[in-house]
Structures are given as C-alpha cells and as structure tokens.
C-alpha positions in Angstrom: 113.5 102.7 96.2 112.6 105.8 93.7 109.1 106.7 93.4 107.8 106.6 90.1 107.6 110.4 89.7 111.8 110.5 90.0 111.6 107.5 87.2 110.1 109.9 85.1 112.6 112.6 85.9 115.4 110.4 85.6 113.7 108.9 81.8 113.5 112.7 81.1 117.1 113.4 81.8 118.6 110.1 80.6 116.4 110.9 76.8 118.4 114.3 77.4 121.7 112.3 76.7 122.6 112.2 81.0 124.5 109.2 81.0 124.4 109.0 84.6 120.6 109.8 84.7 120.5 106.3 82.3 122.8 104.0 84.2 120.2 104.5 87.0 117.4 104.2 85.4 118.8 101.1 84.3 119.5 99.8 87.9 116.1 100.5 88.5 114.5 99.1 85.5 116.6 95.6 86.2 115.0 95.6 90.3 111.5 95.8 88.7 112.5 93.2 85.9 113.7 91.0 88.8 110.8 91.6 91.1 108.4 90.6 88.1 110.4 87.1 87.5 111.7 88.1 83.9 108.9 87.2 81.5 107.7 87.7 77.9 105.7 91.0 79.3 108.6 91.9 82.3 109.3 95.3 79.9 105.7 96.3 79.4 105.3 96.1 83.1 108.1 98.0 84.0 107.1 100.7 81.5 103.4 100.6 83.6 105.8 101.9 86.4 106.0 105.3 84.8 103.5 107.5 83.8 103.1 107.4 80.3 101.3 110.9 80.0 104.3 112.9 81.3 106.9 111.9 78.7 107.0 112.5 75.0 108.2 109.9 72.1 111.7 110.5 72.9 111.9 109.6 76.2 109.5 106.4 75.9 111.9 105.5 72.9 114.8 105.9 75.7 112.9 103.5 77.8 112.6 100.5 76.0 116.3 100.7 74.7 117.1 100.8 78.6 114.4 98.2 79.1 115.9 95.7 76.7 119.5 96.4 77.6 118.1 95.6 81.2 116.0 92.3 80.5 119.4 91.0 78.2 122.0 92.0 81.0 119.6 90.0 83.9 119.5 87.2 81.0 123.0 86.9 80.4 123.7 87.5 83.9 121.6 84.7 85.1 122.9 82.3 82.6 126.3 83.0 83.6 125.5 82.5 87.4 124.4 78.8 85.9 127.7 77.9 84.7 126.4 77.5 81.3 129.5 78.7 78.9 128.0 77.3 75.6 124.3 78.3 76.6 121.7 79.9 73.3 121.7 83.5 75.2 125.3 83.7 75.8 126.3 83.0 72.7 123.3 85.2 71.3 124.5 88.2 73.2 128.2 87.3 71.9 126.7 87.9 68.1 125.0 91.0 69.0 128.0 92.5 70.5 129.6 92.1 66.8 127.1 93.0 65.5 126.3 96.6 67.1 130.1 97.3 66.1 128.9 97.1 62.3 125.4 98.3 62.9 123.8 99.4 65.7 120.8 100.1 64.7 120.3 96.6 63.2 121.7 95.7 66.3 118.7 97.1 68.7 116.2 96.0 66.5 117.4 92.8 67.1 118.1 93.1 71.0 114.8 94.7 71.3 113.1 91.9 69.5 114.8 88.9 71.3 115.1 90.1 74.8 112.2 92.6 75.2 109.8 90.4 73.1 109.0 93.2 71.4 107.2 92.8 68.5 108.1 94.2 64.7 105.1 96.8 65.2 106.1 98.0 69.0 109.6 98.3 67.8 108.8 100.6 64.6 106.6 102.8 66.9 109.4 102.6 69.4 112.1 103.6 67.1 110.0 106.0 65.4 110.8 103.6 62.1 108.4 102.5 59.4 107.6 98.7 59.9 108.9 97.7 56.7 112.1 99.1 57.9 112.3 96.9 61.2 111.3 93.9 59.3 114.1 94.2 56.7 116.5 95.3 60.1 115.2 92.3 61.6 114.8 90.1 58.8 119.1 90.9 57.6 119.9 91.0 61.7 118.5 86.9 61.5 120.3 85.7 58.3 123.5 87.3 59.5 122.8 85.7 63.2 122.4 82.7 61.2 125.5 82.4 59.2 127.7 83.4 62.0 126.2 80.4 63.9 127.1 78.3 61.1 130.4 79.3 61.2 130.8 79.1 64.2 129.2 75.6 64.5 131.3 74.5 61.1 134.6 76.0 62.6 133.6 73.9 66.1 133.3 70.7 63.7 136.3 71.4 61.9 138.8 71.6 64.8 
C-alpha cells in the first residue's frame, strides 16, 4: 500500500498531466473507496487520505475528477458483477459516455454530481467555476439525460 505522502506526489504529478502518475492514483483511490463500502461521503474520505495543505487548487481539482471517475467505475463495475444489464447506473454511465463526446465538461459536472455526491457548490469550487455555471451545466446535463431516456424508453415501446 502507498503512504499518504506518495498520494500526494503521485496527485502532484498526475495534476502535471502524468497519465501514468493518474491511473495509479486511481487504483489507489478505488482500494480506499472499496475499504470505506462506497457511500454518499466515500470521496470526501478518500480525499482525508491526503494532506490537503501540500497541494494547491490544481491538484485537489485533479483529485475529485479521479475520485468520481473511481466511485462510477466501482459502481458500474459492481452492478455488472450483479448481472443487472438494464440496471439505472448502467444505463446512466451509457448516457454519460455520449455525453462527454459532445461535452465534457457538461459531462463531469454531471459525473461529479451523481457518483461523487458532490454538491453544485463543491463542484464550482472544484472546477474553479462560478455556481451559476454548474447549475446551468447541471441543470442542461439533466434535461438532456432526460430526453435521451425518453427515447430510449419510447424506442423500447415502439419495437
């Protein structure tokens, strides 16, 4: 296991654009998520696992984008180990794969919101946005989850 103090060189390095640096810090963030029984606060106390006064905005942005990746891969992964094809987080990570390829931004509100349970005010100070912004992100990221679940559900009734 990786002390914290290597956490925080690996955040440092992985917020530095070291895509190797990231994949294990997302290894490691998934083993504490795991540990901690995935919960509503799993992300926050992963992030207690590194000490916040040795990194700047940057890197504590790079974090909880990690983090959130992290908590929806264990999500998705679990529901897959169920054998549940059809289940609400499948088919929720299915829409936010389209959706990152027409805006990924929009995208990570949205992932950060439904899988990190963060809220609209931890996300803006996350992302460095202003809140009005994540709200409208997260506001246009729902209505468009929304009508491609109708679709979807329409298309399913139509067949």
């Amino acid at each position: 296991m990786v002390d914290p103090p290597d956490r925080v060189v690996l955040l440092k390095r992985a917020a530095a654009g070291d895509l190797a640096a990231e994949d294990e810090l997302f290894w490691i963030i998934c083993d504490d998520l795991r540990r901690n029984s995935p919960s509503a606060n799993s992300v926050h106390e992963a992030f207690s696992q590194i000490d916040g006064s040795r990194i700047d905005a940057n890197e504590r942005q790079r974090f909880y984008v990690v983090a959130s990746r992290a908590m929806r891969w264990l999500m998705v992964d679990g529901e897959r180990e169920q054998g549940e094809p059809r289940s609400a987080v499948l088919g929720l990570d299915r829409m936010l794969q389209r959706l990152n390829s027409l805006d990924q931004q929009r995208a990570q509100v949205a992932e950060m919101h439904f899988f990190a349970n963060l809220s609209e005010e931890e996300i803006a100070d996350i992302l460095q946005l202003s809140l009005g912004v994540v709200r409208r992100q997260l506001s246009t990221a729902n209505t468009w989850l929304f009508e491609q679940t109708s679709f979807a559900e329409e298309a399913k009734d139509s067949a």
